[in-house]
N, C-alpha and C positions, 0 to 999 in steps of 0.2 A: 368417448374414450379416444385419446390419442396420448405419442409417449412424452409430452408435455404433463399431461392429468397430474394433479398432484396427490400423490397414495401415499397414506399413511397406513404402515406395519406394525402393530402392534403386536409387542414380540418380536421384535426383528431378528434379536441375539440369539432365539433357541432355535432348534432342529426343525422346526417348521418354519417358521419366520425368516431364515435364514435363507434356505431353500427358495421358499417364495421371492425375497431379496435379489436373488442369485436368477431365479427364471427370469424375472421383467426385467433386469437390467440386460441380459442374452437376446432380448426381445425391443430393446434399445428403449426402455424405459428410464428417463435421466431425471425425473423429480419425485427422487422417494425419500420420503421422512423415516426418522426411527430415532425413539430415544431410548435407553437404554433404563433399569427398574431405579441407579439411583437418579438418573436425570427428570422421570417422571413415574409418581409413584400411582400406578393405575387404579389403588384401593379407595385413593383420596377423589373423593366428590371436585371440590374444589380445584386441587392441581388439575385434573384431567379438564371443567372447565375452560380453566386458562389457558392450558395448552392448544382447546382446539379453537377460541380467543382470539390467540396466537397466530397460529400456523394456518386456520381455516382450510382445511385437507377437503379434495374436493370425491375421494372415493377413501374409504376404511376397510383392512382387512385386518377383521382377529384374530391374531393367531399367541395371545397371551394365556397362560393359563397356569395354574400351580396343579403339576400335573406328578403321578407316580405310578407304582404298581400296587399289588394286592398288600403287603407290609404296611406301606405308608398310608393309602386310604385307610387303612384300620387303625395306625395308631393316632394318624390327626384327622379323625373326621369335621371335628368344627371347623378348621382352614382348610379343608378343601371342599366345602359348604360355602362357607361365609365369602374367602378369600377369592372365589370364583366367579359369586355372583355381583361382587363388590364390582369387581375388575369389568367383566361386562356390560354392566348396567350403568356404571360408568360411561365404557367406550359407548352403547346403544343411546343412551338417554342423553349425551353431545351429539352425537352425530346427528339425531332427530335435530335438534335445536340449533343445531349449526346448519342443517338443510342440506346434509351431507344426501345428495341423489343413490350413492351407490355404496351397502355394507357387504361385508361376506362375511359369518363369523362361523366358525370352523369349533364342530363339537367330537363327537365322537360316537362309534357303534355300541358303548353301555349306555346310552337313552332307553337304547327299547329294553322290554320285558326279559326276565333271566331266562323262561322257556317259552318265548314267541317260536312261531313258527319258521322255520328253515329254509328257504334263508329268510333273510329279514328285510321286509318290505317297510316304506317309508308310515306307509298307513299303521303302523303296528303300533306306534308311541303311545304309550299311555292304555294301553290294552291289556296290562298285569304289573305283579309283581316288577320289581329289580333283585337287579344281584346282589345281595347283600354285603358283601367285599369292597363294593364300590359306589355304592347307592350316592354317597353322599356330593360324590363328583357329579353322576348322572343328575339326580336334582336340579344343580346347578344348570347342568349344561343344556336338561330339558328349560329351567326355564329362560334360557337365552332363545334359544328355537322359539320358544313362543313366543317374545318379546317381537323378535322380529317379524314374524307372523301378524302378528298385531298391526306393528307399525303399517306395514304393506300392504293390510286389509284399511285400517281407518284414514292413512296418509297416501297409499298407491304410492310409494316409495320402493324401488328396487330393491329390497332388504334379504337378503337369502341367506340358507343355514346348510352348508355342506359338513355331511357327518362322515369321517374318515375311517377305516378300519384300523386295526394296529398298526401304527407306523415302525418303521426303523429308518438307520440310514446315518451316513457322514452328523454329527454334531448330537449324538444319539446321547444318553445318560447312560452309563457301565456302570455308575455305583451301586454295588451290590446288596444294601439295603434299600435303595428308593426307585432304582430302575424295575422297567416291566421286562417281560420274559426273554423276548429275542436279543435285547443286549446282551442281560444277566447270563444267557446262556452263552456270547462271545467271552464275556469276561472270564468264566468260571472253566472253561475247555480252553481258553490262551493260558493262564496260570496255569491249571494243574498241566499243561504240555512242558512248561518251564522248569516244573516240580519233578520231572521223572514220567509224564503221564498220568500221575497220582489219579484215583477215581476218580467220578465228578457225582457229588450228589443234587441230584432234582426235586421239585416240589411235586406233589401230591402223584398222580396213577401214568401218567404220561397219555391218557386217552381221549382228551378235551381234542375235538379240532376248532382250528382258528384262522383266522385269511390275516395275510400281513402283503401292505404296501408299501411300496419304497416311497419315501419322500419324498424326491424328486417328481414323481409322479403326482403327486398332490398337491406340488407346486404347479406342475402342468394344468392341473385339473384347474386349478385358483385363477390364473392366465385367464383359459379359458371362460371359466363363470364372468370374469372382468370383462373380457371381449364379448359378451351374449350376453342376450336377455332372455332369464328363465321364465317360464310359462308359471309353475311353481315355486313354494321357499324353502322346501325341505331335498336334497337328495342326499342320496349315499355313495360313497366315491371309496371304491376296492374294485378289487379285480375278479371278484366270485368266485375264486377260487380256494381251497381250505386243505387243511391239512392237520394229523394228529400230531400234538406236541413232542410227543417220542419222536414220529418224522422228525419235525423240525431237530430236534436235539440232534439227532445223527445224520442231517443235514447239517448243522453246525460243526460238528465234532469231526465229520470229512473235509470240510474248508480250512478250519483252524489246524487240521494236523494232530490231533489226540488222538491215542493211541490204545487207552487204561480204559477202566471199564465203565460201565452205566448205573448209578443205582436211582432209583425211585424212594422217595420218602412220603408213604402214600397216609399218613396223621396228617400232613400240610392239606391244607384245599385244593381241589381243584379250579373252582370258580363256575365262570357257567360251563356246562356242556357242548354245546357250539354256538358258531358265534358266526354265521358267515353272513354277509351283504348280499342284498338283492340290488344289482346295479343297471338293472333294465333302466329305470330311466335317465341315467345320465347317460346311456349307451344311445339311448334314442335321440339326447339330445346334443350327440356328437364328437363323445371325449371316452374314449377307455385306456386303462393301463400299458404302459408299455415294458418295462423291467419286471422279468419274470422274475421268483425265489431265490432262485439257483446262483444267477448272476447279483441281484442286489444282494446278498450276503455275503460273495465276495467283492463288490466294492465297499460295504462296510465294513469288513474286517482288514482292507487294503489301509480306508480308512482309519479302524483303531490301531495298526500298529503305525501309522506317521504320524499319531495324535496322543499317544500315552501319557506326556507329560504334561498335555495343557487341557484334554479329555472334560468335558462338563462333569462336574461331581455336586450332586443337591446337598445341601446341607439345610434341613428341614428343624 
């Protein structure tokens, strides 16, 4: 690796992708590819082909994915099935064939089981159940994890699988039907402050805890897996640390400035019960979090209010 390499982002445009974009270039990375979903459509077998054809990238990070919260996994589970594994089996199955030495493809902490054990060790995959809210994502995004597993076991190809906890952060989704929770909760405490303080209604008990990493941080994290070679192809990249969703809410609701009151709409799901990351071994292998809660939720919402107008909104 040096900042010649030529890396290819896929996903460059969203809240991850971007991030990661934004760290290598700080780190004087000057040959980064990224095309954008109409310039390459990562579903198609063929265009994806071509493009790596093309451009011949000599390291891939995935950071593509048709991604939502508990609403939207429910109402399109075939696309976020189908459209996930399309997308990386794609990126996986060029890069093999392109001879690409170096992948990182970026999943997420619903892989493991709804009630694995706390927190959640890398060993757990495939040891239970999934959460039912989201299973259909998980699937997918286990079978990227193993894909690359594969590769790295039959080819000894560099191939790793860093799974993230909740993200947020600068380029986050706010739309109130397809965003997951720590937006949905900026958006929903910025408006009703606007309305008078108006209440703010919440989903299910407020008593799930959950770990959330800033973005930026998992761009760090990304750097890093680039610059090293991991022993292993599976880690977990959070901060082990967790918190109940009421927390969070009135952590939100102190940043934002709301005023009105709390309610719970406890008919909604909860989802799973916790959900926190075991990060021992990325810890051992040299990289932990740095942006605690407190301050990434205020640069995110410094963020939402100088981005209102142009704000990512999914249209699913």
């Amino acid at each position: 690796m040096n900042t010649t390499t030529k890396i290819y982002i896929a996903g460059h445009r969203g809240m991850v992708g971007s991030a990661i974009w934004r760290a290598l270039e700080s780190k004087g990375y000057s040959n980064l590819v990224g095309k954008s979903s109409k310039e390459l459509d990562l579903r198609s077998q063929e265009s994806v082909s071509d493009f790596f054809a093309t451009e011949q990238p000599e390291v891939v990070i995935d950071a593509a994915a048709r991604v939502g919260g508990i609403l939207a996994n429910n109402d399109y589970p075939y696309q976020f099935l189908m459209e996930n594994m399309q997308i990386q089996n794609n990126l996986i199955d060029s890069s093999l064939k392109a001879d690409v030495q170096k992948f990182i493809f970026l999943g997420s902490s619903c892989i493991y089981p709804k009630l694995a054990p706390q927190p959640l060790k890398e060993e757990y995959l495939l040891t239970g159940p999934l959460e039912p809210t989201n299973e259909w994502y998980a699937v997918a995004k286990i079978t990227g994890v193993k894909a690359c597993e594969a590769i790295r076991r039959q080819f000894g190809k560099d191939y790793i699988s860093l799974m993230p906890t909740n993200l947020y952060g600068p380029f986050d989704n706010f739309d109130l039907k397809t965003s997951h929770v720590l937006p949905a909760m900026v958006r929903k405490f910025h408006d009703a402050k606007l309305n008078g303080n108006t209440p703010v209604e919440l989903w299910g008990s407020g008593t799930p805890m959950r770990e959330f990493l800033y973005v930026e941080d998992l761009a760090d994290a990304v750097v890093f897996a680039l610059e090293n070679r991991f022993q292993d192809n599976l880690y977990n990249v959070g901060t082990g640390v967790d918190l109940t969703i009421k927390e969070l809410a009135e952590l939100i609701q102190k940043t934002v400035g709301h005023s009105g009151k709390l309610k719970w709409d406890s008919s909604k799901p909860d989802g799973t019960p916790r959900k926190l990351m075991d990060v021992t071994k990325m810890t051992e292998a040299g990289w932990t979090a740095k942006v605690d809660l407190e301050e990434g939720i205020k640069r995110t919402y410094k963020w939402f209010l100088e981005n209102q107008d142009t704000f990512k909104q999914v249209k699913l």
